[in-house]
C-alpha positions, 0 to 999 in steps of 0.5 A: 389118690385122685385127680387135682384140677388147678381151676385158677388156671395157672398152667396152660403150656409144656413149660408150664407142665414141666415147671409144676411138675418140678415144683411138686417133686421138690420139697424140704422137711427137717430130715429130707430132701426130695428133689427131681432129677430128670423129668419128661412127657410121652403123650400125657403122662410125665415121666420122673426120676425123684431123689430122696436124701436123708440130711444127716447123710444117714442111707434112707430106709425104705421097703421098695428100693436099696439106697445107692452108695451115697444112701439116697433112694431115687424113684419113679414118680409117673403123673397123668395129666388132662385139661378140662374146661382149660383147668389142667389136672394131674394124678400122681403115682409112684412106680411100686403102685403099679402104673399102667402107663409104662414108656419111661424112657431109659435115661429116667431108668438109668437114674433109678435106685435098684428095687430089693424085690425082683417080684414087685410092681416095680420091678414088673413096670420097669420091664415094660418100660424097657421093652417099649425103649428096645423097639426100633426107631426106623428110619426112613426107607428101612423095610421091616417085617413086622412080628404079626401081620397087622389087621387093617380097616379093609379087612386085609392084612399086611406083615412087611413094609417099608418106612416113609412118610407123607406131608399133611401141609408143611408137616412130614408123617411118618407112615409105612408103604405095604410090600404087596399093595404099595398102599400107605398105612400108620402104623403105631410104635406098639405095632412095631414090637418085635419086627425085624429089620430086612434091610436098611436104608443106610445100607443102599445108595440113595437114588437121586445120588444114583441118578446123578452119578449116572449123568455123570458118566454119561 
């Protein structure tokens, strides 16, 4: 399917989004019911979990997912969405169609209905959502080792860092400190794939509490 644009203009926010995307995924025939679980969106692309009912209470039958113990079937829907010249517009897939956008978070995951193929597309997306859910959120002052040293724009390369931030007005970003360099680099949640924690900020005293301890005793 290709993309639809609403030229009436009628969705213009998150809330709007998010209240469209609702009413697409819900809808009632003379034998099912079809209604969203959960939803959520990571950049562009709204992430959700959509169930499937059979009105008799008959388990639904269907080649991609095994019907849970009430014979629902509950799968991923991933829509991508744009404006263009102030007309939003989405494109819809559903998981088995192989999406390549992939950071469903677990808690749509988890509400998933199991997949018979374990070679399937499904199966396959559902993998990389995983894998982008178990990288690290860091916290700020943990120093990391990153998988592979990151090429930056200079040309030098730089592997361990500490997380920090600097403000851009009255905004915080996240950033990361080079160990060797002590320059300040952005670095993206890909990027951060497979690193290792050295050491944790929870782990160390913070310095202003040191500082003022140090008064203290003097």
């Amino acid at each position: 399917m290709g993309w639809l644009f609403y030229t009436d203009r009628r969705v213009k926010s998150y809330a709007d989004e998010k209240a469209e995307i609702m009413r697409l995924c819900t809808f009632y025939s003379d034998v099912r019911r079809t209604e969203l679980l959960k939803t959520c969106k990571f950049g562009s692309t709204w992430y959700a979990a959509v169930k499937v009912t059979n009105l008799d209470g008959t388990p639904v039958e269907d080649r991609t997912y095994t019907p849970d113990d009430d014979g629902s079937i509950t799968f991923a829907a991933v829509f991508l969405t744009r404006y263009d010249d102030g007309c939003w517009g989405y494109k819809d897939m559903e998981e088995s169609a192989g999406p390549v956008e992939s950071r469903a978070p677990l808690s749509i995951l988890n509400l998933l209905s199991k997949i018979k193929d374990p070679d399937s597309y499904s199966h396959a997306w559902r993998q990389r959502c995983r894998e982008w859910a178990s990288i690290p959120d860091y916290e700020e002052g943990d120093k990391i080792k990153l998988a592979a040293p990151v090429t930056l724009t200079d040309g030098s390369t730089c592997q361990i860092v500490t997380a920090t931030h600097y403000r851009r007005g009255r905004q915080k970003r996240r950033c990361y400190s080079i160990e060797e360099t002590g320059g300040l680099v952005r670095l993206s949640k890909a990027a951060l794939a497979g690193s290792e924690l050295l050491s944790s900020a929870k782990g160390e005293a913070s310095p202003v509490l040191a500082e003022y301890l140090a008064g203290q005793r003097g």
